[in-house]
N, C-alpha and C positions, 0 to 999 in steps of 0.2 A: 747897456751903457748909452746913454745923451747926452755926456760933458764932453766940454772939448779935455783931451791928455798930452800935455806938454815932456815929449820924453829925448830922453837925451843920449846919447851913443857916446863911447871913448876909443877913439882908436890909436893902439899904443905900440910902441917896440915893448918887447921885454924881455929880460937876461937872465943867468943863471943864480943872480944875486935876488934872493926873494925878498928882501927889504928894498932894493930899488927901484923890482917892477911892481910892489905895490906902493912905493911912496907915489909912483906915474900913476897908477891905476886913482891914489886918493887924490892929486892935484887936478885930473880931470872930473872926478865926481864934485869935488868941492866948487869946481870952477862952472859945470854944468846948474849943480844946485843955485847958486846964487844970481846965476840968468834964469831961473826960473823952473826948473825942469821940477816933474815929478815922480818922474819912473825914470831910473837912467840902468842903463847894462853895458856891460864891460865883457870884454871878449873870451874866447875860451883859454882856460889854462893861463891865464894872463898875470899870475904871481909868477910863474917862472920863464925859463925860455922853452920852446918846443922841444923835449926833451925824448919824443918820438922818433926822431929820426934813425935811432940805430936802439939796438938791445943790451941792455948793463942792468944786471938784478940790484946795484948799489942805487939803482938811482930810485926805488920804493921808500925811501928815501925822505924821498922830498914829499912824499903824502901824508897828510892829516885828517883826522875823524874830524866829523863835520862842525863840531863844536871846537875845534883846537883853536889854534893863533891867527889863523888867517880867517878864520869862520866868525871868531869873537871880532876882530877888526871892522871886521865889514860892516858887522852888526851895531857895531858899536858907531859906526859911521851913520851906517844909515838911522838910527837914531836922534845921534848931533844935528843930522840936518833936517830930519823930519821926511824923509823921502822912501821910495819903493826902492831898492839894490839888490841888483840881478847879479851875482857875483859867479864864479867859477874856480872850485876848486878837483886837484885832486887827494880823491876821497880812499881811506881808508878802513873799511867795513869790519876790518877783521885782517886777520894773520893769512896772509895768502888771495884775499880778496879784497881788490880794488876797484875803483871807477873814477868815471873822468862826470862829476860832476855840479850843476847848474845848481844853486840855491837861490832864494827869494828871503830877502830878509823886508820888513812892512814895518818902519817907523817904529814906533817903540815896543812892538811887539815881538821883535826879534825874526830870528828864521821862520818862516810859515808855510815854506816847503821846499822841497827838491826834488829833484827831475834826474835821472841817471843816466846817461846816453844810451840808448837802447841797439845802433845800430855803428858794428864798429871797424878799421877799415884795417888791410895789412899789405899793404904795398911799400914800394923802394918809398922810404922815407919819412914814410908813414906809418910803423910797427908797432899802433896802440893795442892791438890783441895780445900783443904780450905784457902789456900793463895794464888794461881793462878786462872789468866784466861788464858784459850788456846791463842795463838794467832790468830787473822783474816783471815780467811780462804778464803780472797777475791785474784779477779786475778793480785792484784799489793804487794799484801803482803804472808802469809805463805810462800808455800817453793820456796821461791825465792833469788837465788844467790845474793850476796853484791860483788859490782867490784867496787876492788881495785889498786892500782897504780903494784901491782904483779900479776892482775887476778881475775877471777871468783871465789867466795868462798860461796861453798855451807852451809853454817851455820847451824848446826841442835843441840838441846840440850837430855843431858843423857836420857829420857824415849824414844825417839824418836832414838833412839839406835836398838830400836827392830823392826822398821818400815822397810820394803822395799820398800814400796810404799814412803814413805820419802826421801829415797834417791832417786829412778829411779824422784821421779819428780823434784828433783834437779841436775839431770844429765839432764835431757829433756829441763832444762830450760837452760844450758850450764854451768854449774858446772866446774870447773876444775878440785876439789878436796874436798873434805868432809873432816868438823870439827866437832868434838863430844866432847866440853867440860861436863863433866859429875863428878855425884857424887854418886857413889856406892859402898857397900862395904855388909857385912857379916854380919846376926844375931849371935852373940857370941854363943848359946848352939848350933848351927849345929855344927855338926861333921867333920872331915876333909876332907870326902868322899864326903859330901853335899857342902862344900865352895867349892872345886876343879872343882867341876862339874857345879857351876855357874860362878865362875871365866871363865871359858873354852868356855862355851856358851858364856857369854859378849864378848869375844875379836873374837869368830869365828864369832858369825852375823855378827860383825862389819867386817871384813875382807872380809866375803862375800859381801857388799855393794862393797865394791873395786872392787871383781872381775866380779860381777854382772853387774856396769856399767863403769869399765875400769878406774878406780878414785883413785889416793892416797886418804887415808883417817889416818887421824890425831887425836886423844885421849888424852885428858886429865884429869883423873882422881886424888881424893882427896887422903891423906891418912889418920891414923891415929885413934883409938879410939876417940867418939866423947860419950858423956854418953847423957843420955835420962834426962832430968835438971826437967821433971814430976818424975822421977822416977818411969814409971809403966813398964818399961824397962830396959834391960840392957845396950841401947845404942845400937852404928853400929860400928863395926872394918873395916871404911872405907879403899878398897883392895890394893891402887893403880893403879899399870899394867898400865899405860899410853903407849901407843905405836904409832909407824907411819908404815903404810903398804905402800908397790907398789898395781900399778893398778892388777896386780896379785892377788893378798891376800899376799905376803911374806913379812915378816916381816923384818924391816929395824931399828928398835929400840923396845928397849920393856925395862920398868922399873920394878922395884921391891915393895916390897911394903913397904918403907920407901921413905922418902922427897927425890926428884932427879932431876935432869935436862935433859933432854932430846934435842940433838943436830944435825940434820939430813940431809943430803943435797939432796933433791928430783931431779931429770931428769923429766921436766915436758913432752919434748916428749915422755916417753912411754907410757902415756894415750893414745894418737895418735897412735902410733905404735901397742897398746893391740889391740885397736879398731878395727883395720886393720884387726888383724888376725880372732880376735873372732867378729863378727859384729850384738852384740847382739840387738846394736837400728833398724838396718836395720832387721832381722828375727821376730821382735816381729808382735805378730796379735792381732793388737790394734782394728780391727774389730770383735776381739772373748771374749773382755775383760770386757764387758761391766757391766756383775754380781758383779766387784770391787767395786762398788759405792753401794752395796747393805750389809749391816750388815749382812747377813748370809744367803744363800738359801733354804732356808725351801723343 
């Protein structure tokens, strides 16, 4: 990539009413498009509200095959405007098997790929293993780049945020730039010493992905108190902080944590250019690596 790429972020509340958190999801694309954006991405899961929080087999539910209502919407969108939309659904593969994921829909050409979440989490509040499958860990799927009519787009979703290994193998496979729509945010009784200190970590790994393999990399995160509808919770003060890095790590947008738009124009030669200086795919000793594939070294 040599052009410069104008790309755009939406960061949204969203409810358990799927017509209103996508009419939010298309008033921010529509309103990103017409300031100019080219690529815009929308955050994870952002048709519904975080519906993770607690476990209810009624709520498979709310999943649709990849071509359904909210799959045609998007596409149909990103059409009208003539733009790249990074959209998020949950997906339906089949009777019993589901995922939590990432589509690429490319101007008039419709969907042109998707990305499945590969790595998935199960803690207080967060019990997507019992509504995800990983995705396919084979050599034509996982972490494999979606090219697009702007480029190579490494696709990766919120738990896969923490991975290194997730990016470098989306850099190795020619990546141009890393996307992490995502959905995170705070257990209400931490303290504000304890959210600060997570907040901090989520945007540094991520920023490190960039400078690690020389890659913009792109965030979009939820906002908004989301309650626990089990009630054995208090719910998540989803954080925001959506941001876009250079291939450095520096920061080039960074949101707040209320609803915001996010408007950026990237220089995609300075991947090219980091690369140059720092040539960390060329020093790697890919003959000394080999214990990566091993869960832990006893």
């Amino acid at each position: 990539m040599t052009h410069n790429l104008t790309v755009g972020l939406v960061q949204q509340a969203a409810w358990p009413d799927k017509q209103r958190s996508l009419a939010e999801s298309e008033r921010g694309v529509r309103e990103l498009a017409a300031r100019g954006a080219q690529l815009v991405m929308l955050q994870e899961l952002h048709a519904t509200h975080y519906f993770c929080q607690f476990e209810d087999p009624a709520l498979f539910d709310l999943a649709e095959p990849l071509d359904g209502p909210t799959g045609q919407r998007l596409a149909a969108l990103a059409a009208e405007l003539d733009i790249v939309l990074v959209g998020s659904l949950f997906e339906r593969r089949a009777a019993g098997l589901y995922h939590n994921t990432a589509v690429v829909y490319d101007r008039q050409q419709g969907a042109v790929g998707h990305y499945r979440k590969m790595h998935i989490p199960d803690d207080p509040g967060f019990y997507e293993k019992f509504y995800f499958t990983p995705g396919d860990a084979d050599a034509t799927r996982g972490f494999q780049p979606i090219d697009t009519s702007l480029g190579r787009l490494g696709l990766l979703v919120c738990w896969d945020q923490w991975y290194p290994e997730a990016a470098r193998l989306m850099a190795l496979a020619g990546a141009e730039l890393l996307l992490y729509p995502t959905a995170i945010g705070w257990h209400p009784p931490d303290d504000d010493d304890e959210k600060h200190r997570q907040k901090e970590a989520w945007t540094l790994i991520q920023r490190s992905h960039g400078v690690a393999n020389g890659l913009p990399v792109v965030v979009a995160n939820r906002v908004g108190h989301e309650p626990d509808h089990s009630e054995v919770s208090p719910g998540i003060d989803f954080w925001g902080g959506s941001f876009v890095c250079g291939p450095q790590g520096e920061l080039l947008a960074h949101a707040g944590e209320e609803s915001e738009l996010l408007l950026v124009e990237l220089d995609m030669a300075r991947g090219e250019q980091t690369r140059r200086m720092w040539p960390y795919l060329r020093d790697r000793r890919i003959d000394a690596y080999g214990d990566l594939t091993r869960r832990y070294r006893d």
